[in-house]
Biotite code that builds the C-alpha atoms (Angstrom):
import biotite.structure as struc

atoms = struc.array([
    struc.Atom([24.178, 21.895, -14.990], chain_id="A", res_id=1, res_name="UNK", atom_name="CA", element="C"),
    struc.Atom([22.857, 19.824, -18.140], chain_id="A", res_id=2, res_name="UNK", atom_name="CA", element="C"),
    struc.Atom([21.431, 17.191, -15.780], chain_id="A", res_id=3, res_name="UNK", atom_name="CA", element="C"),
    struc.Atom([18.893, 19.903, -14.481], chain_id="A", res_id=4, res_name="UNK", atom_name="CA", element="C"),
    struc.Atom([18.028, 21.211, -17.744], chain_id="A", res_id=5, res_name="UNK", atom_name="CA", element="C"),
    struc.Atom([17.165, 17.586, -18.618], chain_id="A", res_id=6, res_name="UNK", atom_name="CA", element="C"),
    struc.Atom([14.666, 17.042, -15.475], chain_id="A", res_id=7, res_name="UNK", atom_name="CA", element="C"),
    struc.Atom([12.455, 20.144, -16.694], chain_id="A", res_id=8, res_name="UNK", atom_name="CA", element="C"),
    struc.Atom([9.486, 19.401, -18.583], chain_id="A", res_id=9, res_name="UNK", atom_name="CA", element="C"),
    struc.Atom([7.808, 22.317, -20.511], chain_id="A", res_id=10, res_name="UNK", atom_name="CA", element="C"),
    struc.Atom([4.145, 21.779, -21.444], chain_id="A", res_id=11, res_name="UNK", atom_name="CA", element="C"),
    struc.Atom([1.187, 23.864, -22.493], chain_id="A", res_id=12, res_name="UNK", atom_name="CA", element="C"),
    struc.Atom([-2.435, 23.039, -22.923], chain_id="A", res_id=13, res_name="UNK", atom_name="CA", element="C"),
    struc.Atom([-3.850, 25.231, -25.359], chain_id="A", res_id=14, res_name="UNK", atom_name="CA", element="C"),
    struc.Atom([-7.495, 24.052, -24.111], chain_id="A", res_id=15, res_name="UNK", atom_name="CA", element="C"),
    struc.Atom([-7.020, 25.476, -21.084], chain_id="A", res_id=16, res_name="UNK", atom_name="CA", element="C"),
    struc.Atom([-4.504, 28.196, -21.703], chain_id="A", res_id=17, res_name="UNK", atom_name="CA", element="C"),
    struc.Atom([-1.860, 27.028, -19.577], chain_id="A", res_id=18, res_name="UNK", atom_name="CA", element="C"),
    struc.Atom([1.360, 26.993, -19.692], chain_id="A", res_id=19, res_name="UNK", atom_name="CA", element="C"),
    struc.Atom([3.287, 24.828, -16.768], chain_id="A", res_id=20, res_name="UNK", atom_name="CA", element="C"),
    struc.Atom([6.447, 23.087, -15.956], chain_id="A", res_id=21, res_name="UNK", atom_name="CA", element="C"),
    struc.Atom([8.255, 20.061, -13.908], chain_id="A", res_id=22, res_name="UNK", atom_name="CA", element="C"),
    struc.Atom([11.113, 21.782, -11.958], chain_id="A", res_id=23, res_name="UNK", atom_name="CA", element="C"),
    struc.Atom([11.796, 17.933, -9.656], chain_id="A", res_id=24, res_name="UNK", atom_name="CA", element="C"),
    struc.Atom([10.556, 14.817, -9.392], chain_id="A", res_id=25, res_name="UNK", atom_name="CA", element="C"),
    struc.Atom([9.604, 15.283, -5.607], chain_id="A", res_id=26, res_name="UNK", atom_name="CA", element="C"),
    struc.Atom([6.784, 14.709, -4.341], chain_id="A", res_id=27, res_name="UNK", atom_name="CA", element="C"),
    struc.Atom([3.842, 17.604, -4.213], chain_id="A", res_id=28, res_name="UNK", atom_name="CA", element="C"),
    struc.Atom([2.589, 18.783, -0.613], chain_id="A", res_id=29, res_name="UNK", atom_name="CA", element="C"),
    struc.Atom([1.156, 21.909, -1.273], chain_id="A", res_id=30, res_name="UNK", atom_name="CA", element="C"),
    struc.Atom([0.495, 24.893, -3.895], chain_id="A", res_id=31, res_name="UNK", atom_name="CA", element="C"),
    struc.Atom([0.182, 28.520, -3.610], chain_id="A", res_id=32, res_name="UNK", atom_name="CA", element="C"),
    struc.Atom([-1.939, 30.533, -6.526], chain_id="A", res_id=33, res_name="UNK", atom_name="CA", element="C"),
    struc.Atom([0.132, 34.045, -6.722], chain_id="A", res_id=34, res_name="UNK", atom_name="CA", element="C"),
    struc.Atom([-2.475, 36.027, -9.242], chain_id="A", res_id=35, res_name="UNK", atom_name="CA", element="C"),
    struc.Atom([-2.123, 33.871, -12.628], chain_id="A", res_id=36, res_name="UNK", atom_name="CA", element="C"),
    struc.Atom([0.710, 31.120, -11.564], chain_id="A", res_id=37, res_name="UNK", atom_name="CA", element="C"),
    struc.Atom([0.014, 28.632, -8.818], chain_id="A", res_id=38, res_name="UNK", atom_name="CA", element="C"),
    struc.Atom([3.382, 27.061, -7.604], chain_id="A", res_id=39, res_name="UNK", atom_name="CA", element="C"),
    struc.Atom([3.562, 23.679, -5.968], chain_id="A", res_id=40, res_name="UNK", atom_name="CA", element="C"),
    struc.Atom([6.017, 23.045, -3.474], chain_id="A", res_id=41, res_name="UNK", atom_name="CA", element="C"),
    struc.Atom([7.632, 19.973, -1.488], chain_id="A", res_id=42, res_name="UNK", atom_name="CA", element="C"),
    struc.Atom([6.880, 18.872, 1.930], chain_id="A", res_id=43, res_name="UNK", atom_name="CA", element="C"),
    struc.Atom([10.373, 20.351, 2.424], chain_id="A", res_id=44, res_name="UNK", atom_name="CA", element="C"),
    struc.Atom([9.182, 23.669, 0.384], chain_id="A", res_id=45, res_name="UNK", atom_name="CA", element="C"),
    struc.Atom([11.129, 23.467, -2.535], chain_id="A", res_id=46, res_name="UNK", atom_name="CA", element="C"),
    struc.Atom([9.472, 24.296, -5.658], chain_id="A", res_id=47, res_name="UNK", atom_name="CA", element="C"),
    struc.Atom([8.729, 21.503, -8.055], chain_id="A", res_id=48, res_name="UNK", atom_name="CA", element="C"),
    struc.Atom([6.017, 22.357, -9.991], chain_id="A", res_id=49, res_name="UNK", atom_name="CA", element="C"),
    struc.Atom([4.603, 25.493, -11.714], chain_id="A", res_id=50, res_name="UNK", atom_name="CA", element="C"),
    struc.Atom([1.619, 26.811, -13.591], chain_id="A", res_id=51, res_name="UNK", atom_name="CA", element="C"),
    struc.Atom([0.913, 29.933, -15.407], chain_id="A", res_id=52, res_name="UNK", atom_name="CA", element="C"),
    struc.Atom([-2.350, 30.295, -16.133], chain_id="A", res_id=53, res_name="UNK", atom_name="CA", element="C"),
    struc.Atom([-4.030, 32.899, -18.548], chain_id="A", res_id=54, res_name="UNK", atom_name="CA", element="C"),
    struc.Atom([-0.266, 31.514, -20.613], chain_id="A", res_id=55, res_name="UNK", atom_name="CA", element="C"),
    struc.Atom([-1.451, 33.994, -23.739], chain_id="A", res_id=56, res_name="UNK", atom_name="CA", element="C"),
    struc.Atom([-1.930, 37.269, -21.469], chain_id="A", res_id=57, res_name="UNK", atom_name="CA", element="C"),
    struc.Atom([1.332, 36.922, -19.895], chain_id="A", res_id=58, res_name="UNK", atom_name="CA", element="C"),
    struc.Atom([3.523, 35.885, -22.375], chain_id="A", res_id=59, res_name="UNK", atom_name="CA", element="C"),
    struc.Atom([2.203, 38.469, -24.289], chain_id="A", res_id=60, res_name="UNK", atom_name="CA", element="C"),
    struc.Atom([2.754, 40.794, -21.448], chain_id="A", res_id=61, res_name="UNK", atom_name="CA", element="C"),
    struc.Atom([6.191, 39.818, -20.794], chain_id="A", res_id=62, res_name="UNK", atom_name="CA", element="C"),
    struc.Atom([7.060, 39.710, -24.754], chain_id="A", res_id=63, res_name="UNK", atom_name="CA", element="C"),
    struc.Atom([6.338, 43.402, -24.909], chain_id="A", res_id=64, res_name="UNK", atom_name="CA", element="C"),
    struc.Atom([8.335, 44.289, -21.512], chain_id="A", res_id=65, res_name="UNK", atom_name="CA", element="C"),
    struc.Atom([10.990, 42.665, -23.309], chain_id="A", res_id=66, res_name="UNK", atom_name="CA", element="C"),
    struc.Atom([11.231, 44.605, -26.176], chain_id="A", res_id=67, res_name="UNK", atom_name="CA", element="C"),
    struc.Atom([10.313, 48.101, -24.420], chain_id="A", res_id=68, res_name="UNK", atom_name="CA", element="C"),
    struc.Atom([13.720, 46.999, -22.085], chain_id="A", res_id=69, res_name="UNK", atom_name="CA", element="C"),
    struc.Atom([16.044, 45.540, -24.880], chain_id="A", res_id=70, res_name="UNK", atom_name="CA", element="C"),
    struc.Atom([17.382, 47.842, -27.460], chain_id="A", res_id=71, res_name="UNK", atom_name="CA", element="C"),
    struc.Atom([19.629, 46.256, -29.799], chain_id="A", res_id=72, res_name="UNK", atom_name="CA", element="C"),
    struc.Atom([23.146, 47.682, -30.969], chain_id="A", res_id=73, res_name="UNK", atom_name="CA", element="C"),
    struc.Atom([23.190, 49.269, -34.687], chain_id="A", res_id=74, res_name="UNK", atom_name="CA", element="C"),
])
């Protein structure tokens, strides 16, 4: 499992507010744009590449789903 951890680059471009990462090394064919992530897939549609864009807005989003969901043991 390690191996695959170590194949998945994490960037983000504060310029340009995106966050995005490497899932594989295989070669890009196509992308999809899903409302703010655009996902790149394979010729043999697996995913290799993804893209969040609007990063601040959604992390944001998701940081406060995750505490609304999460309630912590006293």
């Amino acid at each position: 499992m390690r191996k695959n951890l170590d194949r998945i680059k994490i960037r983000y471009d504060s310029e340009s507010d995106v966050l995005s990462w490497e899932i594989s090394k295989r070669p890009i064919d196509y992308a999809v744009e899903i409302g703010n992530m655009v996902l790149h897939f394979s010729p043999d549609n697996i995913p290799v590449y993804v893209e969040i864009l609007e990063a601040k807005k959604f992390l944001g989003k998701t940081q406060k789903l995750i505490k609304e969901k999460i309630t912590l043991p006293a």
